[in-house]
C-alpha positions as CSV (number, residue, x, y, z in Angstrom):
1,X,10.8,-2.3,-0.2
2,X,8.7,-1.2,2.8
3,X,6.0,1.5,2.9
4,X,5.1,3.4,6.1
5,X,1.5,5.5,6.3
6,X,1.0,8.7,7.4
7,X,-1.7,10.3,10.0
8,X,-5.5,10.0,8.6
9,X,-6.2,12.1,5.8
10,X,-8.0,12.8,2.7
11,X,-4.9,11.6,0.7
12,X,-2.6,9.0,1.0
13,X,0.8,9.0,0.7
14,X,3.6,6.3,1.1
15,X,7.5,6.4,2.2
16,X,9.1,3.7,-0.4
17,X,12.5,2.5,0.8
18,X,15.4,0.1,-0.8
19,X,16.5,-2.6,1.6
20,X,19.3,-5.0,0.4
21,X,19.7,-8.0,3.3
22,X,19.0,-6.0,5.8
23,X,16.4,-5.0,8.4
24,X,15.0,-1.5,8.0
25,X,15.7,1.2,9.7
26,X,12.7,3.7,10.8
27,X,14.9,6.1,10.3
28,X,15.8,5.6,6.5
29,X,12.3,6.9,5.0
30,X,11.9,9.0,1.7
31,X,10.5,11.9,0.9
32,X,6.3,11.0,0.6
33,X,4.9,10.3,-2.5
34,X,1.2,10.7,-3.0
35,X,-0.6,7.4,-4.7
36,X,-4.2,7.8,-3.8
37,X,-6.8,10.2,-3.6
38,X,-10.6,10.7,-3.6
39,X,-12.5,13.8,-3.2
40,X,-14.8,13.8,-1.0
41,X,-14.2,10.8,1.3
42,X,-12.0,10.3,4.5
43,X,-9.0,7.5,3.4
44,X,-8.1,5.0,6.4
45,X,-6.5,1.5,6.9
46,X,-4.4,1.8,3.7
47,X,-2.6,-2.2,3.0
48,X,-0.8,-3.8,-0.2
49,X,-2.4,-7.4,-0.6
50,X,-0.9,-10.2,-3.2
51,X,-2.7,-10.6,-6.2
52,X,-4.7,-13.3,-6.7
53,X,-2.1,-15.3,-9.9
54,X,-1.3,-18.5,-10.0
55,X,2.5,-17.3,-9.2
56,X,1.5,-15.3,-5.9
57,X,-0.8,-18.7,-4.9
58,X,2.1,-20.9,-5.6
59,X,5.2,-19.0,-3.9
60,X,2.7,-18.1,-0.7
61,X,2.7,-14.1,-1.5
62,X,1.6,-12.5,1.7
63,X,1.5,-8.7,2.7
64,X,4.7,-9.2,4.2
65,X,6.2,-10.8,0.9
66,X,4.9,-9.2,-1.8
67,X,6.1,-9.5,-5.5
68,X,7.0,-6.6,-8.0
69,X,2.8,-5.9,-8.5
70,X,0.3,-5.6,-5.4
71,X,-3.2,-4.8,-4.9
72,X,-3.9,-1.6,-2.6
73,X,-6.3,-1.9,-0.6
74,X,-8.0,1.3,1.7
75,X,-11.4,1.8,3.4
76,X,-12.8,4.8,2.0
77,X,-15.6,6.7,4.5
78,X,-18.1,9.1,3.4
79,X,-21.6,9.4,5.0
80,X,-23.5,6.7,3.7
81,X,-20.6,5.1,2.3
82,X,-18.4,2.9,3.9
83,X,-15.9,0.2,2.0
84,X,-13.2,-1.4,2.3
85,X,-12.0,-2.3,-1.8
86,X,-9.5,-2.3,-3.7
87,X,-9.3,-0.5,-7.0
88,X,-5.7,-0.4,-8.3
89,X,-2.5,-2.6,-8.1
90,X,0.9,-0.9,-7.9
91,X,4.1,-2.2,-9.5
92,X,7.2,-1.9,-8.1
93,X,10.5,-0.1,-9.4
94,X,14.1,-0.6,-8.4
């Protein structure tokens, strides 16, 4: 699967796409799906990181090989506020 981002927003939304042995194609995105949101603050830099099990460790997870679960990471800005965190973890679906 492969996720693309889309221009910087208040929202963020992901194009998910099967790929079966073979490169993909920039052409072959889905219809956007919105996963994250928060009032009030400008969304940037979104990324999907490994999470930190003993399987991920073991079998050398990166953000280019991820497993069925990842942790999403985005930097969230709001005056005053400015982080970059990670508060959810997405699971995969064939």
């Amino acid at each position: 699967m492969g996720y693309k981002t889309m221009k910087r927003t208040k929202t963020i939304e992901m194009n998910l796409v099967e790929v079966k042995d073979k490169p993909i194609e920039t052409q072959q995105w889905t219809k956007p799906q919105l996963v994250f949101q928060k009032p009030g603050y400008i969304l940037w830099y979104p990324s999907l990181q490994p999470l930190d099990t003993e399987e991920d460790i073991k079998v050398r997870r990166t953000s280019l090989k991820l497993g069925k679960r990842a942790r999403f990471f985005v930097k969230r800005i709001k005056p005053g506020d400015d982080e970059y965190a990670s508060e959810h973890i997405i699971e995969f679906e064939k």
